[in-house]
MILO-338456 format. One record per residue (C-alpha): residue number from 1; residue in one letter; z, y, x. Coordinates in pm, 1 decimal. Example, Ala and Ser with C-alpha at 12.3 -4.5 7.8 and 13.67 -1.06 7.14 Angstrom:
REC  pos  code         Z         Y         X
REC    1     a     780.0    -450.0    1230.0
REC    2     s     714.0    -106.0    1367.0
//
This chain:
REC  pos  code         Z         Y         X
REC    1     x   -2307.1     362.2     958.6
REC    2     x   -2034.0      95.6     937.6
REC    3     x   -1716.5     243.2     965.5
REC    4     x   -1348.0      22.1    1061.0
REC    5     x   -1035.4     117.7     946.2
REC    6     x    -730.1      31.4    1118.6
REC    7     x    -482.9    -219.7     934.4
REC    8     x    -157.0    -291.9    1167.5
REC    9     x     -21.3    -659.0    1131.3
REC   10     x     235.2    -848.3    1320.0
REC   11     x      -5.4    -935.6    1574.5
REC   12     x    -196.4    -626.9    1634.1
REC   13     x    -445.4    -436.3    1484.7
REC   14     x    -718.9    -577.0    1171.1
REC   15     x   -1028.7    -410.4    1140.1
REC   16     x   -1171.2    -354.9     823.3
REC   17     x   -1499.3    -249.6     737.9
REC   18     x   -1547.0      42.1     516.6
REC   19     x   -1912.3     -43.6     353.6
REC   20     x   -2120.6     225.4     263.5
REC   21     x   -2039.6     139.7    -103.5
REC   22     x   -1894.6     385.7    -329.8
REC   23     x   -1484.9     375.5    -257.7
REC   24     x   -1233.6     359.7    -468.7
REC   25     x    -969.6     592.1    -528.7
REC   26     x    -584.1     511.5    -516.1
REC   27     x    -406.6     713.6    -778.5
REC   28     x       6.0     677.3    -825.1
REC   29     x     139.7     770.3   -1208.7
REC   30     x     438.4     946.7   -1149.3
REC   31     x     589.3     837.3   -1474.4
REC   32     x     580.2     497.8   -1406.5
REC   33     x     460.5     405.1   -1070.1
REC   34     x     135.1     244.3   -1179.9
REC   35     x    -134.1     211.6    -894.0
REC   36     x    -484.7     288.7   -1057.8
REC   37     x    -770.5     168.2    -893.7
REC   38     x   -1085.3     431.0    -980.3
REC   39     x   -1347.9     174.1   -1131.9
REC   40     x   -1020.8     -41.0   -1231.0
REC   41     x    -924.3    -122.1   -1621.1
REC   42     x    -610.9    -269.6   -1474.7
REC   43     x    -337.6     -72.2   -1334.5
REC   44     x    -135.8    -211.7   -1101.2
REC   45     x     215.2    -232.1   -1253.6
REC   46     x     563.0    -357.9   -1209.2
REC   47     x     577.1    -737.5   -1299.0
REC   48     x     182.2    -778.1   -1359.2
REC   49     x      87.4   -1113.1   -1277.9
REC   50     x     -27.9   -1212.2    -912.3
REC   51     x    -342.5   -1424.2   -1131.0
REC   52     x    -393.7   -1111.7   -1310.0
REC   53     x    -449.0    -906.2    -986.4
REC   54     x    -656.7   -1184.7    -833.0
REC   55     x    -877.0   -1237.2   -1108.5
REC   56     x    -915.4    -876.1   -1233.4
REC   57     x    -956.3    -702.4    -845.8
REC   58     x   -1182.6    -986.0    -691.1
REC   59     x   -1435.1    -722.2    -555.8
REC   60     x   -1157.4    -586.4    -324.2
REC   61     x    -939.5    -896.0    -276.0
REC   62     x    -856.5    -978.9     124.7
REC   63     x    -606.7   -1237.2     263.0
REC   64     x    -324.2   -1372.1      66.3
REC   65     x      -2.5   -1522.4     235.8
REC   66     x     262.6   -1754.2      33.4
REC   67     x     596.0   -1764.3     225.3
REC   68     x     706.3   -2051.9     -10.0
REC   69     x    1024.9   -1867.0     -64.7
REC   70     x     855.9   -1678.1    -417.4
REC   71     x     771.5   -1392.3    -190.7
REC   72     x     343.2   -1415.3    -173.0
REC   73     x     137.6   -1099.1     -53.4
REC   74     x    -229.1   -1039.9    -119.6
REC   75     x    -461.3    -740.9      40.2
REC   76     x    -675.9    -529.4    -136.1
REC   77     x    -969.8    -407.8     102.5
REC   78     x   -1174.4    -102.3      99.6
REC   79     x   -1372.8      50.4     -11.2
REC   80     x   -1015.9     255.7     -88.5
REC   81     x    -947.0     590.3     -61.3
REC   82     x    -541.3     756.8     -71.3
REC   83     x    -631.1    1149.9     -33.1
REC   84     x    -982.1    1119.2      77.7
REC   85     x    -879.7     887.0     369.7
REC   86     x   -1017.0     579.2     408.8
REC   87     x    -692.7     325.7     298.6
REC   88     x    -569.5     -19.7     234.9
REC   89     x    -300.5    -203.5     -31.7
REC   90     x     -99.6    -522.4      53.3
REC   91     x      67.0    -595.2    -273.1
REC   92     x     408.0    -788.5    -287.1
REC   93     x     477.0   -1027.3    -556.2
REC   94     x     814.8   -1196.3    -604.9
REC   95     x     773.4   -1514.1    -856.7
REC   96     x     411.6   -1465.9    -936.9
REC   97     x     525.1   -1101.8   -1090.0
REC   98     x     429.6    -728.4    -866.0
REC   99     x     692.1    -603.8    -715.7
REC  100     x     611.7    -402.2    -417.8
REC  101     x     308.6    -192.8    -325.1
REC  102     x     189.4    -114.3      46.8
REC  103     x     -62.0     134.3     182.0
REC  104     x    -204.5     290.4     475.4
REC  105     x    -450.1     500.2     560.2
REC  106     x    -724.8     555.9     864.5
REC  107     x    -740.9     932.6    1009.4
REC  108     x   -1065.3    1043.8    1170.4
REC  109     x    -838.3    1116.7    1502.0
REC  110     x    -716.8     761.1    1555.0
REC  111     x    -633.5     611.1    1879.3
REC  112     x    -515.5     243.8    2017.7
REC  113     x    -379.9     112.5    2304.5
REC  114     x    -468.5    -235.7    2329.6
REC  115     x    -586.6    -279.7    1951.0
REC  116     x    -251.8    -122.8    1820.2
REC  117     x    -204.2     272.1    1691.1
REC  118     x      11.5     487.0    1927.7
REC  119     x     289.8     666.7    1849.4
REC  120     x      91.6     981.3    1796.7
REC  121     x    -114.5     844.0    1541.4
REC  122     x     133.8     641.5    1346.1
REC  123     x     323.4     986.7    1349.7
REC  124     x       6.5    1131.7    1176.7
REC  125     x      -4.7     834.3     946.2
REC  126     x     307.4     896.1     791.5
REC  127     x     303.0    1266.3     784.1
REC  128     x     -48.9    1232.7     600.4
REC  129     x     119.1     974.3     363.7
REC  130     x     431.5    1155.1     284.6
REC  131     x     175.4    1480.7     174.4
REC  132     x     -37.0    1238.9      29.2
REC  133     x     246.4    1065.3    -225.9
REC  134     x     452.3    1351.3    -254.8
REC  135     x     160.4    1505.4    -410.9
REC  136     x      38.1    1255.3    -664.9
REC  137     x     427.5    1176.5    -711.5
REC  138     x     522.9    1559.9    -808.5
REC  139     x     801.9    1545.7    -544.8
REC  140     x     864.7    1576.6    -193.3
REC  141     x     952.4    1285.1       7.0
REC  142     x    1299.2    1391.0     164.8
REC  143     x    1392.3    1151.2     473.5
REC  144     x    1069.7     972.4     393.5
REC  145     x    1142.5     828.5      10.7
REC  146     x    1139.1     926.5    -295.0
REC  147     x    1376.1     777.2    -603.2
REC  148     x    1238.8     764.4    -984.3
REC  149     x    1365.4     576.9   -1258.3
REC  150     x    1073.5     278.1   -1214.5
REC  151     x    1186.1     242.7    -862.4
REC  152     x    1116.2     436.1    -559.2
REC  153     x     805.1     578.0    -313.7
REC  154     x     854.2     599.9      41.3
REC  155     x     619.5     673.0     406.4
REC  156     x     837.6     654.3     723.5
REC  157     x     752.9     505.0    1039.9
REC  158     x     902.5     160.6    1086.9
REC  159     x    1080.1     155.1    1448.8
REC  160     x    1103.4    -190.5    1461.9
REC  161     x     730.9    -284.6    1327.7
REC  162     x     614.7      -9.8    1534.1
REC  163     x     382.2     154.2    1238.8
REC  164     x     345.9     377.4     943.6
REC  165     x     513.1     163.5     642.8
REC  166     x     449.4     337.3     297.7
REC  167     x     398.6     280.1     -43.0
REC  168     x     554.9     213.1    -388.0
REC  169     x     815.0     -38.4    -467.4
REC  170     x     978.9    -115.5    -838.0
REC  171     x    1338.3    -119.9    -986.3
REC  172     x    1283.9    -549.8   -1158.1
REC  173     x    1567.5    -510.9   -1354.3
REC  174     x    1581.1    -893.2   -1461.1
REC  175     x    1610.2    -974.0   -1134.3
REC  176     x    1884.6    -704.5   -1063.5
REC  177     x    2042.6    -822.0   -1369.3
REC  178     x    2024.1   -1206.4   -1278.9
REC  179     x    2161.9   -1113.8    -939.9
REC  180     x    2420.3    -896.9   -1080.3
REC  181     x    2345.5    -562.3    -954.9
//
């Protein structure tokens, strides 16, 4: 059985099949914030080329949007897995370099109205990711984020998006440092 999981955009809902492949498991390292991939050599780490990710993660690659402004984002499809759920990526690059890492996840008691999560269910979403992060992280996630010396992990729901917004995002301290921060 073909099962979708539920990616919010700005224009609604995606679906995206989960195939009946073997999935892949999303594990955070709370020492540095690298994303592993289970079946993965590559982490996913702070400045790691966007060619890198494309060439090394082509099984799972999705859509990939350039804003022209050196912000480009590219999706990792299933089949993913963030505590046993059924999950997505979007990673963030900034100048061809990782800087941001998104997830989400699809509960077995999901509902839509009109191709979009309710409020119920994006509530659910980011309970399920706060347990879910807080546990590979090794720390709760207190008013939905968490701070570590690599950068910070967070799973709140996003008012003005009107969804669950989680994941990792990294301190790029050349960039702080160029901007004077």
């Amino acid at each position: 059985m073909l099962r979708l999981i539920s990616h919010p955009t700005a224009r609604g809902s995606l679906q995206i099949p989960m195939s009946a492949k073997p999935s892949h498991a999303i594990r955070i390292d709370p020492a540095n914030g690298d994303v592993h991939v289970d079946g993965f050599a590559l982490p996913l780490s702070p400045r790691l080329a966007r060619e890198d990710v494309e060439s090394r993660f082509a099984a799972l690659a999705g859509k990939s949007w350039d804003h022209g402004n050196g912000y480009a984002w590219l999706s990792l499809n299933g089949p993913l897995t963030l505590g046993q759920m059924p999950a997505w990526m979007s990673l963030c690059f900034f100048n061809g370099q990782l800087e941001m890492v998104t997830l989400g996840v699809s509960l077995p008691d999901d509902e839509e109205e009109d191709r979009w999560p309710t409020e119920p269910t994006i509530l659910r979403h980011v309970a399920f990711l706060q347990r879910a992060l807080a546990k590979q992280l090794g720390k709760p996630l207190e008013h939905g984020q968490a701070e570590f010396p690599w950068g910070a992990a967070w799973a709140r729901f996003d008012l003005k998006g009107f969804m669950a917004t989680s994941g990792v995002s990294y301190r790029m301290r050349a960039r702080d440092d160029e901007d004077g921060r």
